[in-house]
ROGU-944237 format. One record per atom (N, C-alpha, C, O): residue number from 1; residue in one letter; atom name; z, x, y. Coordinates in steps of 0.2 Angstrom, whole numbers, plus 5000, padded with zeros to 4 digits. Layout:
<atoms>
+-----+------+------+------+------+------+
|  nr | rest | atom |   zz |   xx |   yy |
+-----+------+------+------+------+------+
| NUM |    A |   CA |    Z |    X |    Y |
...
+-----+------+------+------+------+------+
</atoms>
This chain:
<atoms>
+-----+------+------+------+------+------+
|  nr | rest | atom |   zz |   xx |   yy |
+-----+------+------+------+------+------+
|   1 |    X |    N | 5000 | 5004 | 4994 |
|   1 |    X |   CA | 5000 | 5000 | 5000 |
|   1 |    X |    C | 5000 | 5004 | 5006 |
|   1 |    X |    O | 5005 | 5007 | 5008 |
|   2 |    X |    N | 4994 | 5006 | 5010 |
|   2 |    X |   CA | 4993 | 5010 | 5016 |
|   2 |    X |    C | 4996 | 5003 | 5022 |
|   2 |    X |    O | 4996 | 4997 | 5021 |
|   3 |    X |    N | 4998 | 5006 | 5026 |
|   3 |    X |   CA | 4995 | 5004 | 5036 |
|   3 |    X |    C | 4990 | 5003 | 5035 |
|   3 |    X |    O | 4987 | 5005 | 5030 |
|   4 |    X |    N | 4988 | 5000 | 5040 |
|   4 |    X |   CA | 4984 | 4997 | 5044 |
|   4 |    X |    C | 4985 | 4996 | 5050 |
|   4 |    X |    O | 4991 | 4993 | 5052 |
|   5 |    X |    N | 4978 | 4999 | 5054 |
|   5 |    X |   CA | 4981 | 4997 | 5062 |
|   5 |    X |    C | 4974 | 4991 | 5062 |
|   5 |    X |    O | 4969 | 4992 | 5060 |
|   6 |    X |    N | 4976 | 4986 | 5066 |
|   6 |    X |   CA | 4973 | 4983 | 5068 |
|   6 |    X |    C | 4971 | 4983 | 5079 |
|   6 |    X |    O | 4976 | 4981 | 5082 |
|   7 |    X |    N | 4964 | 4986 | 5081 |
|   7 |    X |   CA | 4965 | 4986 | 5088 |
|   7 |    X |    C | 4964 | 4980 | 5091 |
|   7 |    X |    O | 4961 | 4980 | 5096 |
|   8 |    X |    N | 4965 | 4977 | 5088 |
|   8 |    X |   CA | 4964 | 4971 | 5092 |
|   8 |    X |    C | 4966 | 4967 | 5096 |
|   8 |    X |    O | 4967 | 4962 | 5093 |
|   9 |    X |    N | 4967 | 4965 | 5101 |
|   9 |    X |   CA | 4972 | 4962 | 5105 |
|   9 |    X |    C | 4969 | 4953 | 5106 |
|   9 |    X |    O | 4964 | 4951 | 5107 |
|  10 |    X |    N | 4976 | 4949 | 5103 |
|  10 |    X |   CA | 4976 | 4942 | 5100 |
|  10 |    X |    C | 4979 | 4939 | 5107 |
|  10 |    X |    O | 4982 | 4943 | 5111 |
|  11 |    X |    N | 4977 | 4932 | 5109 |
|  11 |    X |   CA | 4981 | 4927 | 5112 |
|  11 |    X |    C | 4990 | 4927 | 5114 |
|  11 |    X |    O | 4993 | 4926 | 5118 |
|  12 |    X |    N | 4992 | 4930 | 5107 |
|  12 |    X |   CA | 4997 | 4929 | 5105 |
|  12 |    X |    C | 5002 | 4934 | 5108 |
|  12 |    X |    O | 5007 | 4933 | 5110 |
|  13 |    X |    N | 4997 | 4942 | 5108 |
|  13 |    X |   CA | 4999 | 4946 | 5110 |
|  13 |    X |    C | 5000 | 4945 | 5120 |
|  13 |    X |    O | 5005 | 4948 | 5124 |
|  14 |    X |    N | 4995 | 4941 | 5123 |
|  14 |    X |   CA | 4994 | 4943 | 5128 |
|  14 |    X |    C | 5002 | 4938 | 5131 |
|  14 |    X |    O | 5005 | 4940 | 5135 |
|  15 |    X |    N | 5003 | 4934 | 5127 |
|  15 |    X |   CA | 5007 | 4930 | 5131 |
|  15 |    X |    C | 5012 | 4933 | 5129 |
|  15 |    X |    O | 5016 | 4932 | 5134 |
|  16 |    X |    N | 5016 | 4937 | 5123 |
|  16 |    X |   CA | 5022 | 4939 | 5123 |
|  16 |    X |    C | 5021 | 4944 | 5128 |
|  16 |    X |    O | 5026 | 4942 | 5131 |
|  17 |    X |    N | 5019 | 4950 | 5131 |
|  17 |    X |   CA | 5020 | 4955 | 5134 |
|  17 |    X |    C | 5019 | 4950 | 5141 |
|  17 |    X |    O | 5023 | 4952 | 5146 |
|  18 |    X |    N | 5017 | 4945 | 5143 |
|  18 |    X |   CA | 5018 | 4942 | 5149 |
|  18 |    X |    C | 5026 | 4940 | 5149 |
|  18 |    X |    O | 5030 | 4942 | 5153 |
|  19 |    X |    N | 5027 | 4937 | 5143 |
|  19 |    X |   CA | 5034 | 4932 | 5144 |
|  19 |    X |    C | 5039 | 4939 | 5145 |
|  19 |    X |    O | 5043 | 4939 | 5149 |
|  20 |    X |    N | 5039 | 4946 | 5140 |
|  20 |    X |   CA | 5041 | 4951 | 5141 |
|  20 |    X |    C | 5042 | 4954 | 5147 |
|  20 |    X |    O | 5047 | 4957 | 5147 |
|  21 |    X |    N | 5039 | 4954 | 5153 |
|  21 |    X |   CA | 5036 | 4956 | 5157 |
|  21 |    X |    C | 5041 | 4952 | 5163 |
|  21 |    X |    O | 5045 | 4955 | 5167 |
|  22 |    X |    N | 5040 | 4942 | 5163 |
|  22 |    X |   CA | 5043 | 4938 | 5166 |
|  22 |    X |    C | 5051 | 4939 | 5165 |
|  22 |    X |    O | 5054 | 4936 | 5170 |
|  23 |    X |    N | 5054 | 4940 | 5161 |
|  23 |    X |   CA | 5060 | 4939 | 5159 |
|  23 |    X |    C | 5062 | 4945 | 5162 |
|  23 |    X |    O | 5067 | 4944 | 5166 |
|  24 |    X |    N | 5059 | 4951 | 5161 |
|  24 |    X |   CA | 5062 | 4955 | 5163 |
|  24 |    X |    C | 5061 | 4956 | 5170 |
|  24 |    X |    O | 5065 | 4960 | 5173 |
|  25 |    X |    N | 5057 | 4953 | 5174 |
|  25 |    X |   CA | 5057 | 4951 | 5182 |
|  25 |    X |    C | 5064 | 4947 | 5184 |
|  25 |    X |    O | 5068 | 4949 | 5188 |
|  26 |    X |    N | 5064 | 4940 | 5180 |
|  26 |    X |   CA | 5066 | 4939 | 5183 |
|  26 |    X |    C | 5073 | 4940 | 5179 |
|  26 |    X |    O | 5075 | 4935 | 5178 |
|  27 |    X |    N | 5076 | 4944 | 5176 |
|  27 |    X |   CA | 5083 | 4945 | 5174 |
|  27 |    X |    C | 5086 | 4949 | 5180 |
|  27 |    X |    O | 5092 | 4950 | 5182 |
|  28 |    X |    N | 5080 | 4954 | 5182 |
|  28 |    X |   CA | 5083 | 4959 | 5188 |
|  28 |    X |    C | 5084 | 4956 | 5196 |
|  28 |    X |    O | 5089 | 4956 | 5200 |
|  29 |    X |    N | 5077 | 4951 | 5197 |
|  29 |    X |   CA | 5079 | 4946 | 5201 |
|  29 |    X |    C | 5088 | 4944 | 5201 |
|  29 |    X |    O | 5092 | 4947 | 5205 |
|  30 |    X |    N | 5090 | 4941 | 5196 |
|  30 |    X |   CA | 5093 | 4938 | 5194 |
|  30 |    X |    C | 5101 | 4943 | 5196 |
|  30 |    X |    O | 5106 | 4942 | 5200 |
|  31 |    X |    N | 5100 | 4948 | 5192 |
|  31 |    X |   CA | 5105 | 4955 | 5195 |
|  31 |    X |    C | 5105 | 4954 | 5203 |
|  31 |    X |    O | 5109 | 4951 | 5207 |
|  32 |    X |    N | 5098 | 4958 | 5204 |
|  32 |    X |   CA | 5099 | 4955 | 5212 |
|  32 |    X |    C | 5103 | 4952 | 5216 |
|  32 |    X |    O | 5106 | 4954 | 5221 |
|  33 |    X |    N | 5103 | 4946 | 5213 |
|  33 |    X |   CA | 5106 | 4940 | 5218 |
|  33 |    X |    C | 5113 | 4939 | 5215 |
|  33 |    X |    O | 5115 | 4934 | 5216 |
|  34 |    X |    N | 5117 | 4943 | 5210 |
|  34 |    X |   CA | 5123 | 4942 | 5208 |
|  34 |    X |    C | 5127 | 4949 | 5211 |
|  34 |    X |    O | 5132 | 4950 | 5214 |
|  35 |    X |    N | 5122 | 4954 | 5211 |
|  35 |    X |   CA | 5125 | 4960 | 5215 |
|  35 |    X |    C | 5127 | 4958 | 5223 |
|  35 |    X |    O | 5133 | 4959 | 5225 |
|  36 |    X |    N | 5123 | 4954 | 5226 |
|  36 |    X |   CA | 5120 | 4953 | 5232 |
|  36 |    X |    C | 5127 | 4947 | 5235 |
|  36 |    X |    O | 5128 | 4947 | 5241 |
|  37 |    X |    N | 5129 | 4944 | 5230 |
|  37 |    X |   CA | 5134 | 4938 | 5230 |
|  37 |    X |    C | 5140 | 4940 | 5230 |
|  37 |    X |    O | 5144 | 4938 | 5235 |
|  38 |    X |    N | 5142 | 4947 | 5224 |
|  38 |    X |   CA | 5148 | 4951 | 5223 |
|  38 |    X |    C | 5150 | 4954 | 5230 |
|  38 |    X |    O | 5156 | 4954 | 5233 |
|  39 |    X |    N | 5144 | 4958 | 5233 |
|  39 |    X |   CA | 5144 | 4961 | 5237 |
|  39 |    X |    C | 5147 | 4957 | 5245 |
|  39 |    X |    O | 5150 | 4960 | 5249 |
|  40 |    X |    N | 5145 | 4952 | 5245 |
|  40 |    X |   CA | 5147 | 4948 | 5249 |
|  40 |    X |    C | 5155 | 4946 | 5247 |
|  40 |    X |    O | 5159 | 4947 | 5252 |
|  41 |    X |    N | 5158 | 4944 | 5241 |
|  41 |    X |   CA | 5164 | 4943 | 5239 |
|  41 |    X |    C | 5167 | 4947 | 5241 |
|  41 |    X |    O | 5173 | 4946 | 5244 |
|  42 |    X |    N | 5166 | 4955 | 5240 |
|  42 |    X |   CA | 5169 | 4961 | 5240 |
|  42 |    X |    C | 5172 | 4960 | 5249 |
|  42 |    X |    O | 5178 | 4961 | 5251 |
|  43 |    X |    N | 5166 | 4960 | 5252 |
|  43 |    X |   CA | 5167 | 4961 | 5259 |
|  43 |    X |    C | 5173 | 4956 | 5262 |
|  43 |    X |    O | 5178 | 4957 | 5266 |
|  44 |    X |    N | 5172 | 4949 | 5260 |
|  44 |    X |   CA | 5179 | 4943 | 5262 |
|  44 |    X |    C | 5183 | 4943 | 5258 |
|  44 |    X |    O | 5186 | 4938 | 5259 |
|  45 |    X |    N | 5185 | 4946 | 5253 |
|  45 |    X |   CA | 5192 | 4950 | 5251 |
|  45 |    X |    C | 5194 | 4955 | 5253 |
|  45 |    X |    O | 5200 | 4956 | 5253 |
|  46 |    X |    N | 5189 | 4962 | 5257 |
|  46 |    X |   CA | 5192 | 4966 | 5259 |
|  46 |    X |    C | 5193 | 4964 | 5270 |
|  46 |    X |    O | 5197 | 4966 | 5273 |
|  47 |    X |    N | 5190 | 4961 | 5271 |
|  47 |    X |   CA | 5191 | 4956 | 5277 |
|  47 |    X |    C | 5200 | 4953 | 5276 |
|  47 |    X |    O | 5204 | 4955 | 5280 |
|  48 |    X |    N | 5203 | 4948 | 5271 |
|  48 |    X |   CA | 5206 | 4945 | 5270 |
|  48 |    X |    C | 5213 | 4948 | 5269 |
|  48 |    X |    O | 5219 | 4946 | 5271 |
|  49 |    X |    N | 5210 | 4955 | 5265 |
|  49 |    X |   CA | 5217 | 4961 | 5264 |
|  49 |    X |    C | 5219 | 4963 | 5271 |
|  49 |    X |    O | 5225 | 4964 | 5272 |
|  50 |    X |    N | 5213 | 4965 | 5275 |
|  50 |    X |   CA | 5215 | 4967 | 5281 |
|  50 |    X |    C | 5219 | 4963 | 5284 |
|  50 |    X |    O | 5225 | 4963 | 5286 |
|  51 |    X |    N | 5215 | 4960 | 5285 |
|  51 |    X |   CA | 5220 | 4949 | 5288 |
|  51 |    X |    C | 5227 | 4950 | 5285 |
|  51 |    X |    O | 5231 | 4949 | 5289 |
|  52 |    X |    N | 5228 | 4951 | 5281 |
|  52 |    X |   CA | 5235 | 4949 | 5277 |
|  52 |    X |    C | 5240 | 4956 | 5279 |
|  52 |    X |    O | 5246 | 4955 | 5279 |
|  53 |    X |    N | 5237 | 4961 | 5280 |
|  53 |    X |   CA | 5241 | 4965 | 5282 |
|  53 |    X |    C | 5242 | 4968 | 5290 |
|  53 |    X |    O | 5246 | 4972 | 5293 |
|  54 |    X |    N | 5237 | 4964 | 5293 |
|  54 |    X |   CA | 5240 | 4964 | 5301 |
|  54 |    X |    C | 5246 | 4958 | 5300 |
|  54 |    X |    O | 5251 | 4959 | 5302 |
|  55 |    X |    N | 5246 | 4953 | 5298 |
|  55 |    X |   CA | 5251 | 4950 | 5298 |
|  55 |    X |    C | 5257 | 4952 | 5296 |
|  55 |    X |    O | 5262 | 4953 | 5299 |
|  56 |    X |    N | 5256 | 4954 | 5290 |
|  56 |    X |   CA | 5262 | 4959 | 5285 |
|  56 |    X |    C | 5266 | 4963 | 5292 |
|  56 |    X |    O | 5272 | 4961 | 5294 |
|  57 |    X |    N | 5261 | 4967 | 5296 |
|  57 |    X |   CA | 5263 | 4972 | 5300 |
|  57 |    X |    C | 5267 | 4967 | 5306 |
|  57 |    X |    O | 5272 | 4969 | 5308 |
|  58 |    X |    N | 5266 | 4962 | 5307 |
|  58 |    X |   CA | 5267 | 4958 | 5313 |
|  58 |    X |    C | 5274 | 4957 | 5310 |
|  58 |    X |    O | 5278 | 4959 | 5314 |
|  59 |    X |    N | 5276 | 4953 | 5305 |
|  59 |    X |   CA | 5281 | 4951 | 5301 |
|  59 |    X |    C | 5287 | 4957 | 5302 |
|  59 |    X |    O | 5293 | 4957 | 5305 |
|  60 |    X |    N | 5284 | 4961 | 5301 |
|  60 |    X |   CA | 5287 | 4968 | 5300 |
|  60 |    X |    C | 5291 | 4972 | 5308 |
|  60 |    X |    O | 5295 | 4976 | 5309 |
|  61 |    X |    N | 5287 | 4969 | 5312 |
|  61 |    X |   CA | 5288 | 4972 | 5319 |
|  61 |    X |    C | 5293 | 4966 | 5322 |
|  61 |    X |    O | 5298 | 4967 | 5325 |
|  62 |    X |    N | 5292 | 4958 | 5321 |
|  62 |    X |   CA | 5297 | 4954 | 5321 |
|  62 |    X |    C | 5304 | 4954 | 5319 |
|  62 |    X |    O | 5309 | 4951 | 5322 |
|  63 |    X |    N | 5303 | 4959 | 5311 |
|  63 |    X |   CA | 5310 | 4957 | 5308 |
|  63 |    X |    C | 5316 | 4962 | 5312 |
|  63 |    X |    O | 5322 | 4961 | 5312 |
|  64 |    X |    N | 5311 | 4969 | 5314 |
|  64 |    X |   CA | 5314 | 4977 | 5316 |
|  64 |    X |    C | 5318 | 4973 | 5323 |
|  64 |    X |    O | 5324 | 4974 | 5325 |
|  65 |    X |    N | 5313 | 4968 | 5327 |
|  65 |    X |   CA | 5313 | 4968 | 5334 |
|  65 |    X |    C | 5322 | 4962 | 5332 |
|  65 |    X |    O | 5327 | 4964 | 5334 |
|  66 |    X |    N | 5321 | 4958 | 5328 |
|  66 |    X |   CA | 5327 | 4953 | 5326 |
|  66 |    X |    C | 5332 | 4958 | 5325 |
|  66 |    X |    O | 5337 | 4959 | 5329 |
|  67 |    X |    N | 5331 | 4962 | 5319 |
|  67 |    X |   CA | 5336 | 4966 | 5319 |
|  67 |    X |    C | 5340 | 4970 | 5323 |
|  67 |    X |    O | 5345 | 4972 | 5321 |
|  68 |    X |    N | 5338 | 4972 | 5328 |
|  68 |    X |   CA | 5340 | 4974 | 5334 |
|  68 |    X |    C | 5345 | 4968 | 5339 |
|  68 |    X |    O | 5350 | 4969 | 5341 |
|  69 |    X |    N | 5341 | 4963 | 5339 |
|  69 |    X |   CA | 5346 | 4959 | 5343 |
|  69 |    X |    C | 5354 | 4956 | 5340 |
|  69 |    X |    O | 5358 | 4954 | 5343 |
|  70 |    X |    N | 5352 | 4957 | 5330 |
|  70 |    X |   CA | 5357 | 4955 | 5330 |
|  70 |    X |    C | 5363 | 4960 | 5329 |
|  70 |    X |    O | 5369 | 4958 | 5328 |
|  71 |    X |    N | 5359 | 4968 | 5329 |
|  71 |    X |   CA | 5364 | 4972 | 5331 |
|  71 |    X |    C | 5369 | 4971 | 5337 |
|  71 |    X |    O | 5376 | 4971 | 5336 |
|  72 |    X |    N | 5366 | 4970 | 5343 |
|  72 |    X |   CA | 5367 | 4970 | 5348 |
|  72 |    X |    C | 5371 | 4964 | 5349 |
|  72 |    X |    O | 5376 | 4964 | 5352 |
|  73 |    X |    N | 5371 | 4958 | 5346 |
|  73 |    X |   CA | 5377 | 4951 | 5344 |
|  73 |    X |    C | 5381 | 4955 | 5343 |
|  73 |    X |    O | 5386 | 4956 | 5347 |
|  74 |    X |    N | 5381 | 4958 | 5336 |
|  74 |    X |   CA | 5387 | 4959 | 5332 |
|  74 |    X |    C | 5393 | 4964 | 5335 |
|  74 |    X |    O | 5398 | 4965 | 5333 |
|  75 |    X |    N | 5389 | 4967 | 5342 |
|  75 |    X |   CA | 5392 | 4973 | 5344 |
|  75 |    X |    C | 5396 | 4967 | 5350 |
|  75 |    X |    O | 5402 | 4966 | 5350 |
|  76 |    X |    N | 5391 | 4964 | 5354 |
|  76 |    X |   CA | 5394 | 4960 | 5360 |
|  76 |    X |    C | 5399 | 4956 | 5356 |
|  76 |    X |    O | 5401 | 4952 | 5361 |
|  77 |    X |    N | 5402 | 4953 | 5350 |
|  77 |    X |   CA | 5406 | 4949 | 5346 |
|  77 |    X |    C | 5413 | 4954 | 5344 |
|  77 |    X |    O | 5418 | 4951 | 5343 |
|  78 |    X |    N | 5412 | 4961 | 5345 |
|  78 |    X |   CA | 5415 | 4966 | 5343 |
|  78 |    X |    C | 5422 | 4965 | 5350 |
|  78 |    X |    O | 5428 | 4964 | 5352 |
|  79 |    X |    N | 5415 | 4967 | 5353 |
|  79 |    X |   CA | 5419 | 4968 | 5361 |
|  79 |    X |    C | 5424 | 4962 | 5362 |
|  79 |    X |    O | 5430 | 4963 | 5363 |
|  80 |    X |    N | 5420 | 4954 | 5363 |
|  80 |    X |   CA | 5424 | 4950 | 5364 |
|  80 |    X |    C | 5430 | 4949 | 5360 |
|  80 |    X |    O | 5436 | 4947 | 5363 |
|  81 |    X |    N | 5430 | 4950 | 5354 |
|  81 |    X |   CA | 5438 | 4951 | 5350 |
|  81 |    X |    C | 5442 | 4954 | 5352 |
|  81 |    X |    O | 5448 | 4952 | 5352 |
|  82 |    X |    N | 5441 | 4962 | 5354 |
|  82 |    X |   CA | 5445 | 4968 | 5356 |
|  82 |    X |    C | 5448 | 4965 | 5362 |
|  82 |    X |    O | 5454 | 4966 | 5363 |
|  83 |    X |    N | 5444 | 4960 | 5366 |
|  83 |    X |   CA | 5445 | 4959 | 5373 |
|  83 |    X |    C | 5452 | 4954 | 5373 |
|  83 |    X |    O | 5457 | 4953 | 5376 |
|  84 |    X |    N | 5448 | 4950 | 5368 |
|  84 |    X |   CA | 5455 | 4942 | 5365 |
|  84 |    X |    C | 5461 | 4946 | 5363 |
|  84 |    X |    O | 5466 | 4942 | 5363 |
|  85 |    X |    N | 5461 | 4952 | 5360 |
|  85 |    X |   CA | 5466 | 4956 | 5358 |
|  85 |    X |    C | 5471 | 4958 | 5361 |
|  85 |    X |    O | 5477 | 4957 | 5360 |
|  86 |    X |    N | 5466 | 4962 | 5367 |
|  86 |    X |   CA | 5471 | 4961 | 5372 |
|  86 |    X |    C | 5473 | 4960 | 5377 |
|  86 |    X |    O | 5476 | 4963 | 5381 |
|  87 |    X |    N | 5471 | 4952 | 5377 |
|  87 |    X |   CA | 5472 | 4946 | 5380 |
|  87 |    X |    C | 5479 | 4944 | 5377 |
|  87 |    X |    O | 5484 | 4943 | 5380 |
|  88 |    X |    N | 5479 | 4942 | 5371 |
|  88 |    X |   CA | 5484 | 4939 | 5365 |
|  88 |    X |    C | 5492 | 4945 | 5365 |
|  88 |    X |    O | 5497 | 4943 | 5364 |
|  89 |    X |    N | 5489 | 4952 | 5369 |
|  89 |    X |   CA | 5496 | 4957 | 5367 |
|  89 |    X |    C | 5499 | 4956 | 5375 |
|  89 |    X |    O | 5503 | 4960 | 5377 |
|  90 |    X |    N | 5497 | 4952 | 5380 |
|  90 |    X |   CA | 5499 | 4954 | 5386 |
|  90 |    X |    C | 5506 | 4950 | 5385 |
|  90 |    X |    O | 5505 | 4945 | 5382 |
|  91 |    X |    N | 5512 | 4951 | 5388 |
|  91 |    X |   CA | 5516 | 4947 | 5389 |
|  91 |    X |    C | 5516 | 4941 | 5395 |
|  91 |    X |    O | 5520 | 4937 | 5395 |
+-----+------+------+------+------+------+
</atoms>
């Protein structure tokens, strides 16, 4: 049992090397427009992270800024006691 080549080019043949041909156009298309989507995604998530951490930062310069004031309570609450203190020892 030899090979045989046959050179012939059939109907059959011209449409699978089309349909080969289309598939793979349009599967790269296809990459294309899903690369092209991602890459949009990527960019309003990295947009959003940014957003999310100038607030983080703002949160953070609020809490510093609070905690300052309520130092500054706890000291002026300090003072007033000492004052009632010695207010309370005067005869």
């Amino acid at each position: 049992m030899s090979l045989e080549f046959d050179n012939k080019i059939s109907l059959g043949h011209v449409l699978t090397l089309v349909l080969l041909i289309f598939g793979g156009v349009a599967g790269y298309t296809n990459l294309l427009s899903q690369q092209a989507q991602t890459t949009l995604e990527v960019a309003t998530l990295t947009k959003m992270s940014n957003d999310r951490e100038l607030r983080i930062r703002a949160v953070e310069i609020a809490q510093a800024g609070q905690t300052s004031d309520l130092r500054t309570i706890q000291i002026g609450i300090l003072e007033i006691k000492a004052a009632l203190a010695k207010l309370g020892e005067r005869p």
